[in-house]
C-alpha positions in Angstrom: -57.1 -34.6 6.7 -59.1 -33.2 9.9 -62.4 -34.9 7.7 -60.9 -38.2 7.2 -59.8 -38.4 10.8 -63.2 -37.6 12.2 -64.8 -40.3 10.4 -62.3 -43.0 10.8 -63.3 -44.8 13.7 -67.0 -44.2 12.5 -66.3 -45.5 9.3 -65.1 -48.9 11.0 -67.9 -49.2 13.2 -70.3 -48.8 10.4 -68.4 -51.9 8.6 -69.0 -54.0 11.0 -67.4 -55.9 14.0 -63.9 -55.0 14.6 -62.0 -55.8 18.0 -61.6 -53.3 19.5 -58.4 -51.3 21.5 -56.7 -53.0 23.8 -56.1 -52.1 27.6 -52.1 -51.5 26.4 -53.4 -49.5 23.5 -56.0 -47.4 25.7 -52.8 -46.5 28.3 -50.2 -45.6 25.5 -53.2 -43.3 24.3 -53.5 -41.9 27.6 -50.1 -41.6 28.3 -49.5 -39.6 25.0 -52.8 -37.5 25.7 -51.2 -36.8 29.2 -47.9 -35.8 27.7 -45.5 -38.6 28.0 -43.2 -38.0 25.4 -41.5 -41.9 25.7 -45.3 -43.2 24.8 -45.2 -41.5 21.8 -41.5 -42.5 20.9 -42.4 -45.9 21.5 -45.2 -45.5 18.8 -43.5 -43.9 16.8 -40.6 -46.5 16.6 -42.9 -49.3 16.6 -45.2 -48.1 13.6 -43.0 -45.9 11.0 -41.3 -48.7 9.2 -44.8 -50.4 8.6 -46.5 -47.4 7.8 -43.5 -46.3 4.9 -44.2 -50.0 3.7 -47.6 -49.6 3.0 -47.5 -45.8 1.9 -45.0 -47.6 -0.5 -47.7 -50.0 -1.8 -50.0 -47.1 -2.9 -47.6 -44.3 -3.8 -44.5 -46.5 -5.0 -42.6 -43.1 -5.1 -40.5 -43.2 -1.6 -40.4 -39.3 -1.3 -43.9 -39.1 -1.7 -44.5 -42.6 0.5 -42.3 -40.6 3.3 -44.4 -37.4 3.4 -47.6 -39.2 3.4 -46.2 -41.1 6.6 -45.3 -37.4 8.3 -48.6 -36.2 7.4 -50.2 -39.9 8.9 -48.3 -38.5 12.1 -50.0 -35.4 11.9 -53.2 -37.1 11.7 -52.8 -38.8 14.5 -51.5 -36.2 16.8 -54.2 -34.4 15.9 -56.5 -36.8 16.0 -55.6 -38.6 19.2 -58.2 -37.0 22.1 -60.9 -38.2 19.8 -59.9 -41.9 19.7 -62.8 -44.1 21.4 -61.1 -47.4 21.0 -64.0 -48.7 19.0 -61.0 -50.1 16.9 -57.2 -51.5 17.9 -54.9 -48.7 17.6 -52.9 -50.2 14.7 -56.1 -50.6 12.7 -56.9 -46.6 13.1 -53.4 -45.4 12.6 -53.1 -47.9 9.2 -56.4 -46.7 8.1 -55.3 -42.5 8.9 -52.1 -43.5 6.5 -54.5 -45.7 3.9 -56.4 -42.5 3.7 -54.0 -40.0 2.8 -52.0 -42.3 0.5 -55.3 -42.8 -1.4 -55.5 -39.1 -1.6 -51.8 -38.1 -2.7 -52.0 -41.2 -5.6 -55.7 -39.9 -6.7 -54.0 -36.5 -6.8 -51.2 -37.8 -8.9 -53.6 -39.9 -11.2 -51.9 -43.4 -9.6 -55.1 -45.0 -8.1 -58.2 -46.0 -9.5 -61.1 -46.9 -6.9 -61.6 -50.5 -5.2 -64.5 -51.5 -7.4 -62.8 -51.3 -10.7 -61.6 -54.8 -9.4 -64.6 -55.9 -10.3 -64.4 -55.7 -13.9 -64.5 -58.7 -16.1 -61.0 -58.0 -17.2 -60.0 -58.5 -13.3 -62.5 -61.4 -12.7 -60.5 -63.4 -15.6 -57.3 -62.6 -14.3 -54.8 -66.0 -14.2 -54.0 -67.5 -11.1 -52.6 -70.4 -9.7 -54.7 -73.4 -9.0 -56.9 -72.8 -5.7 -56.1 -76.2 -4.8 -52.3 -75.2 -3.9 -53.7 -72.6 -1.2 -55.5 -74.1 2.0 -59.3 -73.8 2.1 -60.1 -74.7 6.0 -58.5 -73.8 9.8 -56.8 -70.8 11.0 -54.0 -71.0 7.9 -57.3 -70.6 5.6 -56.0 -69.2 2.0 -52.1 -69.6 2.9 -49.7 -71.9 0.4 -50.1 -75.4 1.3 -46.1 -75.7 1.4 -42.8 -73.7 1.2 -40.8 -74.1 -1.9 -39.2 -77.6 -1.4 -35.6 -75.8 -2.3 -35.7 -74.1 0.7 -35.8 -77.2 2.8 -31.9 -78.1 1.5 -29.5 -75.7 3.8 -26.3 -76.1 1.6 -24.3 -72.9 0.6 -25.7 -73.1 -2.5 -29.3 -72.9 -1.7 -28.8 -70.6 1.4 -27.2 -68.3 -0.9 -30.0 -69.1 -3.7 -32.7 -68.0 -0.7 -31.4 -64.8 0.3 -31.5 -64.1 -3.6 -34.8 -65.1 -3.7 -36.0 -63.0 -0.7 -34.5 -59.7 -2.5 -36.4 -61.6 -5.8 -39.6 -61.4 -3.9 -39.5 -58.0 -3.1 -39.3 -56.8 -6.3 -42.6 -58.5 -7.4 -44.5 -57.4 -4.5 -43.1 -53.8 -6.3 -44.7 -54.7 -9.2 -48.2 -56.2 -8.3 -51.0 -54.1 -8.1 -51.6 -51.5 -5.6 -54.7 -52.5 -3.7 -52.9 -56.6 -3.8 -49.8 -55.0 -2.7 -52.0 -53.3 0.1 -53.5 -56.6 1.3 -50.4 -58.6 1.2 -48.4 -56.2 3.1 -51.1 -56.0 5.3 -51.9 -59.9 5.8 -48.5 -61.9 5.5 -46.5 -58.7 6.4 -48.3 -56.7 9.2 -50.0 -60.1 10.1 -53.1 -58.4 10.4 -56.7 -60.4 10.2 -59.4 -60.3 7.1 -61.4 -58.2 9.0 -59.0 -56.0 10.3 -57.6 -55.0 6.6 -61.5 -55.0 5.4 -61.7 -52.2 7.8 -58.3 -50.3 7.1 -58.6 -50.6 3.2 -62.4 -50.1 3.4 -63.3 -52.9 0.7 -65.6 -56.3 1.3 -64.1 -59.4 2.8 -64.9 -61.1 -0.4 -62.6 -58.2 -2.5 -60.1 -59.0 0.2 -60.0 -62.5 -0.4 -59.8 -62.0 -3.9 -57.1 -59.5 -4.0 -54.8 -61.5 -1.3 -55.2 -65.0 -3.6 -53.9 -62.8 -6.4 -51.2 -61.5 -4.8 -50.4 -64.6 -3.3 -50.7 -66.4 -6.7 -48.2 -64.2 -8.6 -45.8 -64.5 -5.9 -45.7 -68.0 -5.8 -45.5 -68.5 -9.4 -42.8 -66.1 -10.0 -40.6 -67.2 -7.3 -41.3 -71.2 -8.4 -39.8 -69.8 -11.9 -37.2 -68.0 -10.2 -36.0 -70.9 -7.9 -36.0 -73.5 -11.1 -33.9 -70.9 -12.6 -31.3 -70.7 -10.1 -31.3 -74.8 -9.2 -30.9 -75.3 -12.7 -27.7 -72.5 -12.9 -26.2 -73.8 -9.6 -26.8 -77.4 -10.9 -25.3 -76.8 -14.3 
């Protein structure tokens, strides 16, 4: 743990650029450094439902996603006087949790290193057409539109969206670890490219593969999942 804290904001310079922390993240440091037990409250509460998500995404077991979020803690207790802001707070504390959730699933044989995705068997892997995903501007790689049965707020199809929110979450369960990771990450955490590069430690062009994926498979299960339902509230 001490090891992988050490090199953490090292490892994220030597990626590349990264914004760095912020004046509000440098003071909540300080204040936390200096004793202020509110500062660390306040980052506790604002981090430790996003940290148990992602922990989820690597370790899927919620007993072992919990401990790995104490021992994150730990880390960055530990690790805090040694923070240099050569990264956004968020983006050190994610990448303290990436790395001891990578270490419990090796230890349970649930993980299998980035690179693996770049196996013929992953570079043939279906997806949706590209050409329903934007390709320019700030939204670059998002859907081009929501599901049109979302746009009709009847009972019905309010009641058919909440289903389908509870629908989504279980395939994010079940995609694979590292897309899990990215999506939670991007369209969760709302994080940047280069910003999840950093935390997951992988090239933006991995990135952008793994998010399409995950983005794919979500779309095309819930467009099977909504037909479903209009055709059983239709029929």
């Amino acid at each position: 743990m001490a090891d992988n804290i050490r090199t953490n904001e090292q490892d994220l310079e030597s990626e590349g650029p990264v914004p760095h922390a912020s004046t509000q993240d440098l003071r909540l440091v300080e204040a936390i450094l200096t004793g202020d037990e509110s500062a660390f409250t306040s980052l506790l509460e604002r981090y430790q439902r996003p940290l148990l998500r992602l922990a989820l995404a690597i370790v899927t077991n919620r007993a072992v996603a919990e401990e790995v979020v104490q021992e994150t803690w730990k880390g960055v207790i530990e690790g805090l006087s040694r923070f240099k802001g050569r990264s956004s707070l968020k983006t050190w504390i994610f990448r303290i949790l990436i790395n001891t959730a990578k270490t419990h699933a090796w230890r349970e044989g649930r993980s299998r290193p980035f690179s693996s995705f770049d196996s013929p068997e992953h570079q043939h892997e279906p997806a949706v057409d590209p050409s329903r995903f934007k390709n320019s501007g700030i939204w670059i790689g998002h859907w081009t539109s929501a599901p049109s049965y979302w746009d009709d707020h009847t009972p019905e199809n309010l009641l058919l969206a909440k289903e389908s929110r509870v629908f989504v979450q279980d395939v994010i369960k079940k995609l694979p670890s590292s897309q899990r990771q990215v999506l939670i990450l991007r369209d969760t955490e709302g994080l940047d490219a280069r910003d999840v590069c950093h935390i997951m430690g992988i090239s933006e062009t991995n990135q952008r593969v793994l998010l399409h994926r995950a983005r794919s498979k979500v779309r095309s299960a819930l467009e099977r999942h909504l037909k479903e339902g209009e055709a059983e509230h239709g029929s």
